[in-house]
C-alpha positions as semicolon CSV with decimal commas, in nm:
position;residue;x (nm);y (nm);z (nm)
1;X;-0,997;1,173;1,945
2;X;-0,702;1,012;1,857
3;X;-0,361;1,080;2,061
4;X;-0,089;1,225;1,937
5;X;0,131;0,940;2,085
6;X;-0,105;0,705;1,973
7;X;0,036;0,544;1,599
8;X;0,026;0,220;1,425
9;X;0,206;-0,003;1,507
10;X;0,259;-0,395;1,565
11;X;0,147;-0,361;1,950
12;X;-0,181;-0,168;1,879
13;X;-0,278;-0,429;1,641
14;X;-0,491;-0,620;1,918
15;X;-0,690;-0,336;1,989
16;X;-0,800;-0,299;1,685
17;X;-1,123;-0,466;1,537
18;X;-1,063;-0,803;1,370
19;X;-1,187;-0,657;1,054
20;X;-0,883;-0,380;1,066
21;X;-0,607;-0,629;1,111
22;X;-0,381;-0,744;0,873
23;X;-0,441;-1,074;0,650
24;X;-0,142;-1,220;0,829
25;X;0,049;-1,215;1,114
26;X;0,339;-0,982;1,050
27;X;0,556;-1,188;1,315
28;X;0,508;-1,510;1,099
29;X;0,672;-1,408;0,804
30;X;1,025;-1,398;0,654
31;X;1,164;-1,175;0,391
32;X;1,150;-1,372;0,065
33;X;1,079;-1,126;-0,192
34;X;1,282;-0,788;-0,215
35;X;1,109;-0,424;-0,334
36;X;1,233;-0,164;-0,495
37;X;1,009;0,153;-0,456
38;X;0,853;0,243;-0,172
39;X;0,564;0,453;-0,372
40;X;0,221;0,435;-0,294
41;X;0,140;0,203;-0,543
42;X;0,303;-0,117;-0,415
43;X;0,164;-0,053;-0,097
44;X;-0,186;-0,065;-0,236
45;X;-0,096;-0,358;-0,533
46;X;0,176;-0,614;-0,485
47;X;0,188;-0,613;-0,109
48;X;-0,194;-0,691;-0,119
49;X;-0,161;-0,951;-0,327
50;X;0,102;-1,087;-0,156
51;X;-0,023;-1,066;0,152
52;X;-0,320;-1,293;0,046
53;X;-0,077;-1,511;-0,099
54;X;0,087;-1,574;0,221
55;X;-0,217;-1,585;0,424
56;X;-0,409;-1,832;0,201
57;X;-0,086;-2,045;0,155
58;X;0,061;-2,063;0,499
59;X;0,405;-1,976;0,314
60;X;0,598;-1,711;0,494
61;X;0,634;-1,466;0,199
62;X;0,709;-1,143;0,373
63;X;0,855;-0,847;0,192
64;X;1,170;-0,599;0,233
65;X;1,087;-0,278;0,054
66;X;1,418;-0,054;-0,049
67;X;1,383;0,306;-0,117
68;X;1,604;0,410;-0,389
69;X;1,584;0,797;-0,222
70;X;1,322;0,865;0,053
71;X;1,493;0,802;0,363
72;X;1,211;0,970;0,545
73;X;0,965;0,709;0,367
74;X;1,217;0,419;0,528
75;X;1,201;0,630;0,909
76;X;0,870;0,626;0,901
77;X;0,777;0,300;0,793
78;X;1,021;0,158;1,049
79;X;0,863;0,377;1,343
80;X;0,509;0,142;1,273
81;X;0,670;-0,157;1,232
82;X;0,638;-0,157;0,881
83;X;0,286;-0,168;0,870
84;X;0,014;0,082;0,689
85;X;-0,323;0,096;0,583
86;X;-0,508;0,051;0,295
87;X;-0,855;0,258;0,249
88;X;-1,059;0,147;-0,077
89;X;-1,271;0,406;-0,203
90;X;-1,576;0,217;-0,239
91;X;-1,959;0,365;-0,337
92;X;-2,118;0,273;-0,060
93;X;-1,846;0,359;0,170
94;X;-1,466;0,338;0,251
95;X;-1,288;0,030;0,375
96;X;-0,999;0,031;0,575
97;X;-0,762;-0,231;0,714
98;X;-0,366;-0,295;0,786
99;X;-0,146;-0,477;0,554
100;X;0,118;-0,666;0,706
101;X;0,319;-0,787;0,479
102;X;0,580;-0,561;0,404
103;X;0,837;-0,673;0,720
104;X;1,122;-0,468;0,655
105;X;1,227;-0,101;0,493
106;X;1,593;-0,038;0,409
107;X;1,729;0,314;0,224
108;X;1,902;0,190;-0,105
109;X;2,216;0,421;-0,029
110;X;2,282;0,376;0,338
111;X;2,159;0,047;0,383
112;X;2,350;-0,062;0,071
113;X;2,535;-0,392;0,217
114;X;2,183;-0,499;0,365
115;X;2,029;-0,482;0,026
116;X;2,304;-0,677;-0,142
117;X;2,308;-0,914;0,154
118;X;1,950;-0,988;0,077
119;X;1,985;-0,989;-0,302
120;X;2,243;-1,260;-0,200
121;X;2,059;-1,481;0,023
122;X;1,930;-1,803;-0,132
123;X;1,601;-1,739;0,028
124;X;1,481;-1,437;-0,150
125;X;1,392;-1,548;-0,488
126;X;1,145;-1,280;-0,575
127;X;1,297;-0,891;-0,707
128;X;1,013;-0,646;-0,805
129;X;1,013;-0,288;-0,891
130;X;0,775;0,003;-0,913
131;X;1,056;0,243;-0,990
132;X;0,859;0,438;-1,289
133;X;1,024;0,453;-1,612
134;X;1,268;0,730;-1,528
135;X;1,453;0,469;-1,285
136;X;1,536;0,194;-1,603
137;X;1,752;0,494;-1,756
138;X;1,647;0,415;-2,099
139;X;1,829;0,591;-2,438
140;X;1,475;0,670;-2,632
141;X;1,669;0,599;-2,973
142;X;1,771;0,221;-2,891
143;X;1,584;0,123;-2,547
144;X;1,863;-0,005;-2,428
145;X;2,052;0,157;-2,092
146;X;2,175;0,506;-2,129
147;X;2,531;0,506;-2,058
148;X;2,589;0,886;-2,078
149;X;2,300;0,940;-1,811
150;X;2,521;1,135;-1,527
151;X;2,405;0,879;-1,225
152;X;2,465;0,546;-1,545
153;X;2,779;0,687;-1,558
154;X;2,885;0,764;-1,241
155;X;2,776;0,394;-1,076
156;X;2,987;0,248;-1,401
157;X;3,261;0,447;-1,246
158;X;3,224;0,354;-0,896
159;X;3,467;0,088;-0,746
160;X;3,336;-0,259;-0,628
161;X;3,308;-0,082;-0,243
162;X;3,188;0,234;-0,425
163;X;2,770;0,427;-0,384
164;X;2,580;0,290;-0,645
165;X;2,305;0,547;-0,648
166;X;2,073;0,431;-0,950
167;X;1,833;0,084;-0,913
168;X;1,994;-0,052;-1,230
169;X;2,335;-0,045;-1,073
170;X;2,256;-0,170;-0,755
171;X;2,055;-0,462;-0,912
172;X;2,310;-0,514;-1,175
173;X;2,577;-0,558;-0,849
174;X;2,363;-0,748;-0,666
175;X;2,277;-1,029;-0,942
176;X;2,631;-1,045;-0,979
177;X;2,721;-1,112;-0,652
178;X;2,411;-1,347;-0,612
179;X;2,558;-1,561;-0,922
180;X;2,904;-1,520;-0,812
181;X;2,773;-1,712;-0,489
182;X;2,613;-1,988;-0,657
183;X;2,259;-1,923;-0,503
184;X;1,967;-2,066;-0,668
185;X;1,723;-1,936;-0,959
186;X;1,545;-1,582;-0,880
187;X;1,265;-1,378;-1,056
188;X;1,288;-0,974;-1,132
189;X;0,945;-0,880;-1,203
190;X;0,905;-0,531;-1,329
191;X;0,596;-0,405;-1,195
192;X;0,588;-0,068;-1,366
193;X;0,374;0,091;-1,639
194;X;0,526;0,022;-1,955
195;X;0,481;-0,224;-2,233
196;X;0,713;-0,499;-2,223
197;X;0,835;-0,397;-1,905
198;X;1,002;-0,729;-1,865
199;X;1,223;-0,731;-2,147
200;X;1,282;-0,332;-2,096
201;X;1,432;-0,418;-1,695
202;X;1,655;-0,762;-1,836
203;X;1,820;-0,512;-2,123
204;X;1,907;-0,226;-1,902
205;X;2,046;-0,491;-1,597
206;X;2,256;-0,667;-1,901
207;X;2,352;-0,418;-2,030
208;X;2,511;-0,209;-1,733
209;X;2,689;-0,562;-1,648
210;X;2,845;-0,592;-1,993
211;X;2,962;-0,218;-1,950
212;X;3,102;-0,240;-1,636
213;X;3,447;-0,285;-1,580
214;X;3,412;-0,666;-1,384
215;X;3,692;-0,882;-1,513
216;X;3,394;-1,165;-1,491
217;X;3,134;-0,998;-1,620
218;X;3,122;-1,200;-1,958
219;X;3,054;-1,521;-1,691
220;X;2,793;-1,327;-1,471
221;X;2,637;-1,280;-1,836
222;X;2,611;-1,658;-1,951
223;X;2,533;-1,755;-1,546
224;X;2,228;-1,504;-1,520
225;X;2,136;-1,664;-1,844
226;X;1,993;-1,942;-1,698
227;X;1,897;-1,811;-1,308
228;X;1,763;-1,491;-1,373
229;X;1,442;-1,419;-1,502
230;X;1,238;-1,082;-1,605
231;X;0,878;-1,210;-1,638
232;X;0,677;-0,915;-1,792
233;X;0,369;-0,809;-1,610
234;X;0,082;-0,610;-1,630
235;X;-0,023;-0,391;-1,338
236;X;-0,395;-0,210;-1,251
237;X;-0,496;0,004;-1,001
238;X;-0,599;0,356;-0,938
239;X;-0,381;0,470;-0,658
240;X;-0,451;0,864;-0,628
241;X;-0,213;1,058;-0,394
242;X;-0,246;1,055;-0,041
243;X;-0,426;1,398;0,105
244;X;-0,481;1,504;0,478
245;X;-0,824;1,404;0,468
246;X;-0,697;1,041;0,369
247;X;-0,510;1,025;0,660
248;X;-0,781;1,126;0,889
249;X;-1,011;0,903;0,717
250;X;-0,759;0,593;0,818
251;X;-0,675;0,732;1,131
252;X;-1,093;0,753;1,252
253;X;-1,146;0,387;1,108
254;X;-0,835;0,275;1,314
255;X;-0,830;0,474;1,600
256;X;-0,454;0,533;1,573
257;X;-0,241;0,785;1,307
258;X;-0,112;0,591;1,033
259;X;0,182;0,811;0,880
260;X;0,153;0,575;0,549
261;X;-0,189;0,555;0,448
262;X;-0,283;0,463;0,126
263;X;-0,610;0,451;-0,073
264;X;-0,728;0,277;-0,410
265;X;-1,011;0,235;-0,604
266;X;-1,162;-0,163;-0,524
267;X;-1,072;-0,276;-0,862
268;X;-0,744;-0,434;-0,905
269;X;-0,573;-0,648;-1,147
270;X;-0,243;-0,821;-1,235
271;X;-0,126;-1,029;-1,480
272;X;0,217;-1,200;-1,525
273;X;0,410;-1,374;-1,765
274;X;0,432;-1,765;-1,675
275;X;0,785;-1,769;-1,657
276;X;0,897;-1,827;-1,337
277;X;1,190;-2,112;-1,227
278;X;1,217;-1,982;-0,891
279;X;0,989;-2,011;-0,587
280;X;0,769;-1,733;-0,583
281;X;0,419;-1,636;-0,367
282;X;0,125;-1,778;-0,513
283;X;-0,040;-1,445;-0,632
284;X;-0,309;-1,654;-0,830
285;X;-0,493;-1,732;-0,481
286;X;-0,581;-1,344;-0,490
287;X;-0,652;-1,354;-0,875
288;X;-0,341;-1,265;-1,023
289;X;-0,330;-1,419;-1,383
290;X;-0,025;-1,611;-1,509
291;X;-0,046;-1,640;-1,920
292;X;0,223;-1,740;-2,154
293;X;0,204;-1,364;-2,293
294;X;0,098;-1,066;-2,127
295;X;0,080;-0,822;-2,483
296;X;-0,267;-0,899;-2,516
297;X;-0,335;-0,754;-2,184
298;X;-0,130;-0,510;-2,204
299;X;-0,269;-0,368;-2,520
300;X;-0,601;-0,415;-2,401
301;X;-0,497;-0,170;-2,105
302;X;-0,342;0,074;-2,300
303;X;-0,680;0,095;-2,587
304;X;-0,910;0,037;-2,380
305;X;-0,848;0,206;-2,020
306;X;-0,560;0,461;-2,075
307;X;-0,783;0,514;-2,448
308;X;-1,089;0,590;-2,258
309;X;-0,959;0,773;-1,983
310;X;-0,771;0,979;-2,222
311;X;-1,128;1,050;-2,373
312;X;-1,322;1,127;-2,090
313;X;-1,047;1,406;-1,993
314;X;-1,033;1,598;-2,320
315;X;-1,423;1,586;-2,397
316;X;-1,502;1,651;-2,020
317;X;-1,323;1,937;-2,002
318;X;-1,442;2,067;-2,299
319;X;-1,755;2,006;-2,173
320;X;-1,677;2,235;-1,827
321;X;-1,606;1,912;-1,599
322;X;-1,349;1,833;-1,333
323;X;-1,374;1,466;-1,273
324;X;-1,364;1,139;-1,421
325;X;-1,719;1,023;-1,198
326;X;-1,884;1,377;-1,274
327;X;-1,812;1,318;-1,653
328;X;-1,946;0,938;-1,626
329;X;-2,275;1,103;-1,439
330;X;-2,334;1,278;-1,834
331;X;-2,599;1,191;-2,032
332;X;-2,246;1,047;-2,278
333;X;-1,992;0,960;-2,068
334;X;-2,068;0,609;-2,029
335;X;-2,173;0,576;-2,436
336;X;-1,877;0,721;-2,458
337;X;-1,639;0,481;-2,288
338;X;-1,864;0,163;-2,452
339;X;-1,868;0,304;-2,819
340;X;-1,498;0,353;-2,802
341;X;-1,406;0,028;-2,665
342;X;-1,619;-0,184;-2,907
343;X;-1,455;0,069;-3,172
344;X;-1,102;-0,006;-3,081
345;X;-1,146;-0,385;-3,007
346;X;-1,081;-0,505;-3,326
347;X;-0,750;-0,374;-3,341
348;X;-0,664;-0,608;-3,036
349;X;-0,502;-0,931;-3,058
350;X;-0,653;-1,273;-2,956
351;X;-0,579;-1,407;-2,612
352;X;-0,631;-1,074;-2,424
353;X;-0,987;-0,988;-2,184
354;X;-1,361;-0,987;-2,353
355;X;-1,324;-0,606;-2,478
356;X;-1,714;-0,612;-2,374
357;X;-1,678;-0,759;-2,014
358;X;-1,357;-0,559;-2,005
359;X;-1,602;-0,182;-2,098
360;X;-1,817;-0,304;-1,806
361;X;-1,534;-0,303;-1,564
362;X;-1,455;-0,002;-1,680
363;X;-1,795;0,185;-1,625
364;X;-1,796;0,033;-1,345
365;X;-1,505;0,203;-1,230
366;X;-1,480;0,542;-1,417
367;X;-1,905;0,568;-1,228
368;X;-1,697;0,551;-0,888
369;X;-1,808;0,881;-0,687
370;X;-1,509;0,806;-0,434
371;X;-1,297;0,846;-0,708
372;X;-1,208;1,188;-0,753
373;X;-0,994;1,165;-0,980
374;X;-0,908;1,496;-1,209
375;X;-0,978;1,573;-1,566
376;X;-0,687;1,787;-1,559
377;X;-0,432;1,535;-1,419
378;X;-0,561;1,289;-1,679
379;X;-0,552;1,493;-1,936
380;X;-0,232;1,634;-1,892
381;X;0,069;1,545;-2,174
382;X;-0,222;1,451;-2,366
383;X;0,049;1,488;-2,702
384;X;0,262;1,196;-2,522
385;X;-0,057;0,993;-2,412
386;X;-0,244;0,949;-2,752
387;X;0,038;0,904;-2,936
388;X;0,021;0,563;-2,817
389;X;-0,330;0,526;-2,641
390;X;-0,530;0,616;-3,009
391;X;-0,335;0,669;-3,295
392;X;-0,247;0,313;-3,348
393;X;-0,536;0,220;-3,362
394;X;-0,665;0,490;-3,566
395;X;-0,386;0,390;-3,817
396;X;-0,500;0,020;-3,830
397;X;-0,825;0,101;-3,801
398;X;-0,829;0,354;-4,115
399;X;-0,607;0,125;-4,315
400;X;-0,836;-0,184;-4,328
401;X;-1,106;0,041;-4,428
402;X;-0,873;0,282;-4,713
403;X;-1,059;0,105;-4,991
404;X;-1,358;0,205;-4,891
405;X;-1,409;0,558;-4,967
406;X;-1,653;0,766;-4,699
407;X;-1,628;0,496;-4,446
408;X;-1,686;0,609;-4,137
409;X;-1,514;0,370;-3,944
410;X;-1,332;0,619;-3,675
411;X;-1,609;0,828;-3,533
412;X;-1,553;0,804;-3,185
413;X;-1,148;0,848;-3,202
414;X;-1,247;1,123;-3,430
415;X;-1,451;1,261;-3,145
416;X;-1,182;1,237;-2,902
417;X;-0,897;1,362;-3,109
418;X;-1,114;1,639;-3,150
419;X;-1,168;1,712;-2,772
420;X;-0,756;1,715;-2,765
421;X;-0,730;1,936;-2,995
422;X;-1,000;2,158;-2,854
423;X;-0,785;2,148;-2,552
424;X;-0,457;2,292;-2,700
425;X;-0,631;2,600;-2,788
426;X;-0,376;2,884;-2,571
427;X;-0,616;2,978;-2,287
428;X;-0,555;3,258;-2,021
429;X;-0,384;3,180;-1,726
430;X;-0,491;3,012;-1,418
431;X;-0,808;2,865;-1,642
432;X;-0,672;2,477;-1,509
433;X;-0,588;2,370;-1,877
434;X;-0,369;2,009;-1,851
435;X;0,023;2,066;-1,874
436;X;0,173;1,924;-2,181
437;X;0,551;1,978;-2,312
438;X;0,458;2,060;-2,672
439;X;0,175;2,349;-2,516
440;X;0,419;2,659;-2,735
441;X;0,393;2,460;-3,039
442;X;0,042;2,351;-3,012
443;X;-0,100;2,624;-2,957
444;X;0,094;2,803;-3,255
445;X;-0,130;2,652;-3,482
446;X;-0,409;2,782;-3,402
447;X;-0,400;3,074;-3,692
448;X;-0,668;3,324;-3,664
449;X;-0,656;3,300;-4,068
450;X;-0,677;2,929;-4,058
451;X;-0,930;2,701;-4,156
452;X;-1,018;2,436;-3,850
453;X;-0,880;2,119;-4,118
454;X;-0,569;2,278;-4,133
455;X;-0,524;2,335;-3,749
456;X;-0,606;1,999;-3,709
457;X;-0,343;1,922;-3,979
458;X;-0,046;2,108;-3,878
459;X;-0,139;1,938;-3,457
460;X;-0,127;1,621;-3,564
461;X;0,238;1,717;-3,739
462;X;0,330;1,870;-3,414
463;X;0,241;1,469;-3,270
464;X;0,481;1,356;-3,529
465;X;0,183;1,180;-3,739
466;X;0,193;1,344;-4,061
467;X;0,097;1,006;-4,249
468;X;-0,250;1,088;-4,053
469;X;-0,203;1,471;-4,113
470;X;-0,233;1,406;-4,473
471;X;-0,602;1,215;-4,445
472;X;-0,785;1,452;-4,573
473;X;-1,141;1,331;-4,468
474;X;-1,003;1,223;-4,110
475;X;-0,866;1,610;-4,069
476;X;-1,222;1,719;-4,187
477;X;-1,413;1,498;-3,997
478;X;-1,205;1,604;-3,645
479;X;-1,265;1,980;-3,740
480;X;-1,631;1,924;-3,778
481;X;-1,621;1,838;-3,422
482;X;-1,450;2,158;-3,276
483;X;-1,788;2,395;-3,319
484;X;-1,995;2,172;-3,131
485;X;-1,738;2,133;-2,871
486;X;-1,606;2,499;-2,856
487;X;-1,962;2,547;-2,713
488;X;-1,912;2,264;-2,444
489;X;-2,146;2,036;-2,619
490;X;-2,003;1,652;-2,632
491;X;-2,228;1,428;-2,942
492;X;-2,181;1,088;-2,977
């Protein structure tokens, strides 16, 4: 039984088996890389890997994390000395140790001179983010920063003492007063999900400095130039949500509550863009990959992984199934993932991951009982998701093939864009269908009067693809699918 006084925290690290302590000794290290986003994720990705860095190195990269809202995430990561653990949701068991190398937690509002003070020191010369794509306040017409976003605006507004409430803006001030100083090179690595993050995070920070209404900010413009760089990245790892029974799974391994658990699946990959000129932890001693372009990965992840996954959701719960591992345990799950994969992989570019070596990873870890990871959540804003997960690839894939009349050269993505559009069939409430923002409109084409090609026809207008609308044999080969499927029967 574990006390309810009893928590993690840097003095019960000795009683704790050698196993469950952290990589490093939190005492030895020294903040030299700044986060922003204090999210589950980074707990269980870039803090591990940086951890190893510093513990296989000797180098004291410890990290500051800076929550750009939860001040109750900050408390609480302060009340156990920054430290939390990780539990990886293996097979044959879980696995749970400390990580120690997050060594400070600051609130982005309150603790706003602290984070600039840091921003400004010469010895941080690593800035990452896991803010998700809602914190880069992007307009969707240009990609650049949205200036009429209310909180854009209002930091714009703000006077050089004023709350800066949005990342953007506090980066933005704090690169400015780091180049105003004179302090040397330093790296903003965008750790979130989105293609060409790197280039996405250097546009909005630009651009908020060239709006702003600094009398120098055409000189913090050409300085930053040449000492600030946004490598892109790509990031991997299934974090799910923490639960209760997380917690107590942690706190049983440990022998002491840990308010911050955090559990993952054992795979975990990252890959950055060699384009460093500062100092930065040497990530590659835990496997992190440094190429000369990340696309090729990137794509790979989106086709491949976020494709399949998107795959196994629709068809599994067509099929009456509630997980990822339960639809994998099918006699077609794992066909599934391998047939789409080697489908898809020509449509990738050179210089990415084997596609095949890259399908067994993923079998691999879709199999994962400890893994409970939802069909539904998956599936949900499935009209967002496959926009980019298949129907590039479907396009490409199509095209090459256009002079070839009765080709079948799209079978599987036929298969899956069928088990979509299976899915947006209106069902009764409380059935568990996924949540998705075009549902009304979606499910409006489902005429009693008409035929299943048309259906098909008028969704894939609704996904703003009426080039593939107007294939007739692709919108007759995806409604050949739906009978087979409307009786919860999947056939590769």
């Amino acid at each position: 039984m574990v006390s309810a006084d009893d928590q993690l925290s840097r003095k019960a690290l000795p009683r704790l088996a050698p196993g469950l302590r952290p990589a490093v000794d939190p005492a030895e290290l020294r903040t030299r890389v700044v986060h922003f986003g204090l999210g589950a994720f980074h707990r269980a990705h870039q803090a591990v890997y940086t951890e190893q860095a510093a513990a296989r190195s000797g180098e004291p990269w410890g990290i500051t994390a800076v929550a750009p809202r939860s001040a109750d995430t900050v408390r609480a990561l302060r009340n156990q000395d920054c430290l939390y653990s990780l539990t990886e949701r293996r097979p044959d068991g879980h696995r749970t140790r400390v990580v120690g190398s997050v060594v400070g937690a600051l609130a982005m509002g309150p603790d706003a001179k602290a984070v600039d003070a840091l921003l400004a020191d010469p010895e941080v010369t690593v800035v990452t983010l896991t803010v998700t794509e809602k914190g880069y306040h992007r307009a969707a017409s240009t990609g650049g920063l949205d200036l009429t976003a209310g909180p854009i605006a209002a930091d714009l507004a703000a006077g050089p003492d004023g709350p800066l409430t949005t990342v953007v803006g506090r980066l933005a001030a704090g690169l400015a007063a780091r180049t105003r100083a004179g302090a040397p090179p330093i790296a903003v690595v965008s750790c979130d999900n989105m293609a060409g993050n790197g280039a996405a995070l250097s546009r909005v920070v630009h651009d908020f400095v060239r709006a702003s209404a600094w009398p120098d900010r055409s000189r913090i413009l050409d300085r930053m130039a040449g000492v600030v760089a946004f490598p892109a990245t790509v990031v991997d790892r299934i974090v799910p949500a923490t639960g209760e029974a997380d917690r107590a799974t942690a706190a049983a391994a440990l022998g002491v509550r840990d308010a911050l658990a955090v559990t993952g699946e054992p795979y975990r990959q990252w890959v950055l863009e060699d384009s460093f000129d500062a100092p930065r932890p040497p990530w590659e001693l835990d496997g992190a990959l440094f190429v000369p372009d990340v696309a090729p990965y990137q794509l790979t992840k989106l086709r491949l992984l976020n494709g399949s996954h998107s795959a196994l959701a629709h068809l599994g719960l067509a099929a009456g199934l509630t997980t990822i591992a339960g639809t994998m345990a099918t006699d077609w799950g794992e066909r599934l993932v391998r047939a789409l994969c080697a489908e898809v992989a020509p449509t990738l570019p050179a210089g990415g991951p084997d596609p095949v070596a890259y399908a067994d990873d993923l079998v691999v870890r879709f199999r994962n009982p400890a893994m409970r990871h939802l069909l539904r959540q998956i599936g949900s804003d499935g009209s967002l998701k496959i926009t980019e997960r298949w129907l590039p690839a479907l396009r490409e894939l199509r095209a090459r093939t256009a002079a070839t009349p009765g080709a079948r050269v799209t079978p599987v993505l036929e298969l899956a864009l069928a088990g979509w559009a299976h899915g947006t069939r209106r069902v009764p409430s409380g059935r568990g269908a996924p949540s998705d923002p075009a549902a009304d409109a979606l499910a409006a084409c489902w005429g009693t009067a008409t035929r299943p090609a048309e259906t098909v026809r008028a969704l894939l207008r609704v996904l703003g693809a009426p080039d593939l609308a107007d294939d007739d044999a692709l919108t007759s080969a995806v409604a050949d699918r739906l009978p087979a499927l409307a009786a919860g029967r999947v056939e590769i």
